[in-house]
C-alpha positions, 0 to 999 in steps of 0.5 A, spaced: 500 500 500 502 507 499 503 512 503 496 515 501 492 509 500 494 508 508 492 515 510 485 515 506 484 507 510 485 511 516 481 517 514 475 511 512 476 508 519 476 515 523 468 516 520 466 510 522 466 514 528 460 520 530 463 523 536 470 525 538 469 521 544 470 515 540 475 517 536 479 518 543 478 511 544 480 508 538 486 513 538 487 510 545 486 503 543 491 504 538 496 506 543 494 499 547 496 496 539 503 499 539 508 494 541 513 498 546 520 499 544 527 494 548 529 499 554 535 498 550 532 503 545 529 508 550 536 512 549 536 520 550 538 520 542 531 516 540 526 521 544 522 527 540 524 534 542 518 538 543 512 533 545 510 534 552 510 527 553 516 522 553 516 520 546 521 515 543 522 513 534 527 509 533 528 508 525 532 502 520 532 501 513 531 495 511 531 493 503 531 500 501 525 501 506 524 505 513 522 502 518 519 506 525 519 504 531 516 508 537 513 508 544 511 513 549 509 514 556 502 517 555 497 512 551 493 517 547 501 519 544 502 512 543 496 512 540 498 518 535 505 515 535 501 508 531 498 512 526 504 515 523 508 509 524 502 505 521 502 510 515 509 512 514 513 505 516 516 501 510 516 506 505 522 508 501 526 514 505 525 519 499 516 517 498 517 519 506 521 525 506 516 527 500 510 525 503 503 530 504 500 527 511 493 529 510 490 524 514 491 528 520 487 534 518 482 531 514 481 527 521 481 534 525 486 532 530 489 539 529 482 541 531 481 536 537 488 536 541 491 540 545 496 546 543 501 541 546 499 535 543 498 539 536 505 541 536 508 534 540 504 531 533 508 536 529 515 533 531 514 526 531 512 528 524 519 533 523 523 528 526 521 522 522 521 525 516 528 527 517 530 520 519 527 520 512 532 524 510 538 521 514 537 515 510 536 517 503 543 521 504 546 514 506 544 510 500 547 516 495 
């Protein structure tokens, strides 16, 4: 699947709900989803400057794909954190550097979270598509 096809997925899954309550839940259950990273990878060098929460992204580059891993002390980051994980994991560093995240607007997170969680969101963002980035100078 592309990055897009992904996203439009979660936009679908998203609109099965009628209020944010819902929405809240389900970001909560994929936060109880997403598998927590080894202590081993919980380092100072893999947390995301900029998130009130402790976030941590860890990435590698296996067969020209980027794959993330990530954890976070608070469960609606996790949440948040398995999304971007979820859309952005195993695509080629350059289609992640690239890539328009419209998911996040078209589900009206922006809207819905708190100033603080807005712009953690933000860095999680900036921060794998520097991985990205990273990576994609690697292989050159």
């Amino acid at each position: 699947m592309t990055i897009n096809q992904i996203q439009d997925e979660l936009v679908e899954e998203f609109e099965l709900f009628d209020d944010w309550e819902g929405r809240y839940e389900y970001i909560i259950d994929l936060g109880k989803k997403l598998k927590p990273l080894q202590e081993a990878q919980k380092t100072e060098d893999n947390i995301i400057k900029g998130c009130q929460s402790r976030v941590w992204l860890d990435a590698h580059l296996k067969e020209n794909k980027l794959f993330f891993e990530a954890d976070s002390d608070a469960i609606i980051v996790k949440g948040l954190v398995n999304m971007l994980v979820k859309v952005l994991s195993g695509h080629p560093p350059e289609e992640i550097a690239k890539a328009d995240l419209y998911f996040m607007q078209r589900i009206g997170l922006q809207q819905h979270l708190a100033q603080t969680r807005s712009n953690g969101l933000a860095s999680m963002v900036k921060q794998m598509k520097n991985y990205a980035v990273a990576f994609q100078a690697t292989e050159q």
